[in-house]
N, C-alpha and C positions, 0 to 999 in steps of 0.2 A: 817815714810811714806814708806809705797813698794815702792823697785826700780825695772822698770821693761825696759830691753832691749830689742831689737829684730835684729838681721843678719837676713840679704838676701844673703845666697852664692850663687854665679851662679859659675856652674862647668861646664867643657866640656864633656861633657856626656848624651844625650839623648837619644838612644836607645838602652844601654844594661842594661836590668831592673836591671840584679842580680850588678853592678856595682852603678846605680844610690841608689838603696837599702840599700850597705853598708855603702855609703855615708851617709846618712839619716839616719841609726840607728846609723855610730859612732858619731852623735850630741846628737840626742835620749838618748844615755844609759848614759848620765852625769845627774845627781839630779837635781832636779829645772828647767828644759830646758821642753820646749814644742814644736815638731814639729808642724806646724799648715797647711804646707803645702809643697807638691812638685809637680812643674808644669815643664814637659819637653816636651819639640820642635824635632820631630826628622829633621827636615830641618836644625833647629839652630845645630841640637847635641848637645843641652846645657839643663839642669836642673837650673831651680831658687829654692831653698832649704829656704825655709821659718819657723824660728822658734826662739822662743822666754821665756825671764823668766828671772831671776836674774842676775843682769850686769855679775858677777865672773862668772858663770854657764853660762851664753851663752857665755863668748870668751873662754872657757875650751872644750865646745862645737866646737866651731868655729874651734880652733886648731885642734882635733879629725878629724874634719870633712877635713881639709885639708890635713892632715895626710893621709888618707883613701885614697883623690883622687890622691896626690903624686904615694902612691902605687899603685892605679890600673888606671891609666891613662896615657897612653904613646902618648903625644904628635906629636912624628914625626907618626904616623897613624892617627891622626887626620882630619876630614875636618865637615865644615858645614858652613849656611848660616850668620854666627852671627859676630863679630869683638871680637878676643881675643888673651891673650896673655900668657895663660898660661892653665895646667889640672886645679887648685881651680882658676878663672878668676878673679872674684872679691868676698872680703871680707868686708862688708859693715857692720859698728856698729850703731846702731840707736837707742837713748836716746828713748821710750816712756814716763815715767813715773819716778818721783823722781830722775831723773837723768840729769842734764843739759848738753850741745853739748860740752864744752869744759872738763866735765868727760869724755863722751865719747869719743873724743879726744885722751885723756890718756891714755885710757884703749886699743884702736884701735892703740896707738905707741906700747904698751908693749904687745900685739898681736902680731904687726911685728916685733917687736925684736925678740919674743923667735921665730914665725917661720922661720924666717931668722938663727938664735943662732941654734936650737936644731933639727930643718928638713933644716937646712942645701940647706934652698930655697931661691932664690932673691925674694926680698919684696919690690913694690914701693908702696911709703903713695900718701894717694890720698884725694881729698876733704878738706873736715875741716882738716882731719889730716897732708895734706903738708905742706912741708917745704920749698915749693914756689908755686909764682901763676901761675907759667905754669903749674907744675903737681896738680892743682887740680880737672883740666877736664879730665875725662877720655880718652876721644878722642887724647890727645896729649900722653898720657901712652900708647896708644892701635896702634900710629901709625905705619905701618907696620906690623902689626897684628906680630901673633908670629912666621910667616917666614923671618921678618923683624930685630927679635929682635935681633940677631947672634951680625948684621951688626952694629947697635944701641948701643950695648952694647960697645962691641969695637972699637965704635967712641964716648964713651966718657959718653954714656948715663946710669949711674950707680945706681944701686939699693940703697936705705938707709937701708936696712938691705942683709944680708945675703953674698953668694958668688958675686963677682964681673964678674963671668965668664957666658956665656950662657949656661945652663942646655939643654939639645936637648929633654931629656923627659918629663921635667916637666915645660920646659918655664920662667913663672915669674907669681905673682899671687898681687894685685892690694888690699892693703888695707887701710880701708879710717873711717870717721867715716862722716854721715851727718843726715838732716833730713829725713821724711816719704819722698821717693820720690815713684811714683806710675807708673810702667809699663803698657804701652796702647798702642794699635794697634785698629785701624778703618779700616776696611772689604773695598773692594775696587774690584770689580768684573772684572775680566781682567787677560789677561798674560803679562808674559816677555817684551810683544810690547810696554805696555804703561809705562814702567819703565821711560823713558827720560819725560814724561809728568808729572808725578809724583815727581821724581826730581826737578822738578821746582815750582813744588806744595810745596816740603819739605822746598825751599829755600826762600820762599816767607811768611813761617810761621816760622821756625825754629829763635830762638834768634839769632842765629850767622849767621842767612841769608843765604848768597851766598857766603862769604868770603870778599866781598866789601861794603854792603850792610845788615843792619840788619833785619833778620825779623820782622813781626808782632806781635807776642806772645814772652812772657816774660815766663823765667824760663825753655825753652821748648829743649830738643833737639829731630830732628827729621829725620827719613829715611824711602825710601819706599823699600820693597822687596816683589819678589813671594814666596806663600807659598805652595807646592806642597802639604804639608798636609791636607791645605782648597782649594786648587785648586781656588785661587785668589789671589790676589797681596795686602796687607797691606800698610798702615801709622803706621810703628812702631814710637814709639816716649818713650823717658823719663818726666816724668813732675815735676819738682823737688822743684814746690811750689804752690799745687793745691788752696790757695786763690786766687792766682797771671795767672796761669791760670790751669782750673779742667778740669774732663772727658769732662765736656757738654761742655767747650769754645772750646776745642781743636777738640771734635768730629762735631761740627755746623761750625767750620771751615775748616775744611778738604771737612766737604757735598758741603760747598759752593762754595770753591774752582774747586771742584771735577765736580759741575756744570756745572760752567764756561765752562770748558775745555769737558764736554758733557759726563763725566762721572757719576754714582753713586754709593752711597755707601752702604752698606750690612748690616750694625749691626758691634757691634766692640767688642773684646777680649780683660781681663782683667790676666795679666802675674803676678803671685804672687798675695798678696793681697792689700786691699785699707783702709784705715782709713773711719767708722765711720761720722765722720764731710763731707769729701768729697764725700761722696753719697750723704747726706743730702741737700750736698751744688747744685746737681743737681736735688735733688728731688722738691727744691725750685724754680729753675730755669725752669723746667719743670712743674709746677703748683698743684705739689700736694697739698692737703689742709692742712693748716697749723692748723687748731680747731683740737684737740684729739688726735693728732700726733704719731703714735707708729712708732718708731723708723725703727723696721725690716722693715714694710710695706713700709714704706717711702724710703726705698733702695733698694727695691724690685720692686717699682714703676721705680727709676730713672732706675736700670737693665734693666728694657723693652725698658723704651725708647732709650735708647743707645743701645741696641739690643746684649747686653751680652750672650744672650745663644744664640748666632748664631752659634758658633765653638764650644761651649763647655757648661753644663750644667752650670749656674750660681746660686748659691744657698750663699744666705747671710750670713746664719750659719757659711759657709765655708769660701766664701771670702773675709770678713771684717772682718778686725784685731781684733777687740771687740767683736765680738761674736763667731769667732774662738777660740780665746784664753779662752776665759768664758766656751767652749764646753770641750778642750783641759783639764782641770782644773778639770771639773768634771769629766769626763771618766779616769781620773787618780785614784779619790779618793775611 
């Protein structure tokens, strides 16, 4: 059976091309590996590096690619709208195909060995791949972001792979192994002003609530921020198990909310790409007809209604994983 992986690196880097570039082709130039995509923020100053192909060949990939940011990212210059903690932020190993979550597992420890071993960079396991259940939320890795980390470290808070000491230029870099989890932002027309009304929007839906109180939605982590690059305020959010809740549950709740409070919402943005099934799964939800079903149309369809090309040109080919990759493959041969 093909095994087939897929990393999502998020790096700190979004607006210098020739930098995010080197990035992306040192995963590129490994055999077997398929860039499928790179989606950068210059508000975030982050890159999601999106590419995929043979387990061996994407963490050869994966390494390369962190390699590159090690070198050309200097940390203490850094600033932007996003939470991290390091130049490569997060390293994400993601079973699609022939491959089960505790191989990847595996393969995502012996990822952060050698880059903790041979770049000589702090490495914390994160997700499936922890080695407890604090560190398996990223938000408890990322607390104090990476002006925070100095302090953290040398109180006790220690890498599982690599130096023990805080690096000043290259931070710490977050490597984990889980499932398809899908980056989403819902458009939210507004400034800076309605950030506190939003917040409470976030805590009212987000799994983890308000810290007292859980939210509504399962699986969900979620925050709002302005984006100077749309000149509106966002519902960023994670969704880390799109049966449990997808695009369309997370986006008719944010509308709803967003109501309430005498707001609306815009159309929403797709960060990296989405599986296949969860377009589907809104395509159904939104009423597309189920007699004759072609597939593309069918997530072409839920694209509109979620209002995907509002920031950005939304094209299926590109942003689902299944037909990226199918694209990817040919233009190779």
């Amino acid at each position: 059976m093909e095994m087939i992986s897929e990393c999502v690196l998020n790096f700190s880097e979004g607006r210098r091309r020739e930098i995010i570039d080197a990035v992306a082709n040192a995963a590129a130039e490994v055999d077997g590996v398929f860039v499928l995509q790179i989606d950068s923020h210059k508000d975030a100053n982050r890159t999601v590096l999106t590419f995929a192909g043979d387990p061996e060949s994407v963490c050869e990939a994966a390494f390369r690619a962190v390699k590159t940011a090690a070198e050309r990212i200097d940390m203490r210059l850094h600033s932007g709208t996003h939470a991290r903690i390091g130049a490569a932020d997060v390293v994400p190993i993601v079973p699609v195909k022939g491959l089960s979550l505790a191989d990847a597992v595996s393969r995502a420890r012996a990822l952060g060995e050698r880059i903790g071993g041979e770049l000589r960079l702090p490495v914390y396991l994160y997700a499936e791949a922890a080695r407890s259940e604090q560190r398996r939320r990223l938000p408890f890795i990322r607390r104090g972001e990476y002006e925070g980390l100095a302090a953290r470290m040398a109180d006790g808070f220690l890498p599982d792979y690599g130096p023990t000491v805080f690096n000043p230029r290259f931070g710490a870099c977050a490597v984990g192994a889980r499932r398809f989890m899908i980056a989403y932002n819902v458009n939210i027309p507004g400034n800076e002003s309605i950030l506190p009304i939003l917040n409470r929007i976030a805590a009212r839906l987000r799994s983890s609530g308000d810290g007292k109180k859980a939210g509504r939605l399962k699986e969900v982590q979620a925050k709002p921020w302005f984006s100077s690059d749309f000149g509106m305020c966002q519902m960023t959010a994670n969704l880390f198990d799109f049966r449990k809740t997808g695009v369309e549950g997370f986006f008719e709740a944010v509308k709803a909310e967003c109501m309430r409070e005498g707001l609306s919402v815009d159309g929403s943005e797709l960060v990296g790409l989405i599986p296949a099934e969860a377009l589907l799964q809104a395509a159904d939800f939104y009423g597309f007809p189920n007699s004759g079903k072609n597939e593309a149309d069918a997530c072409a369809f839920a694209g509109e209604r979620l209002g995907l090309n509002r920031c950005k040109p939304f094209n299926v080919q590109e942003r689902v994983f299944e037909f990226a990759l199918e694209k990817a493959k040919k233009q190779s041969e």
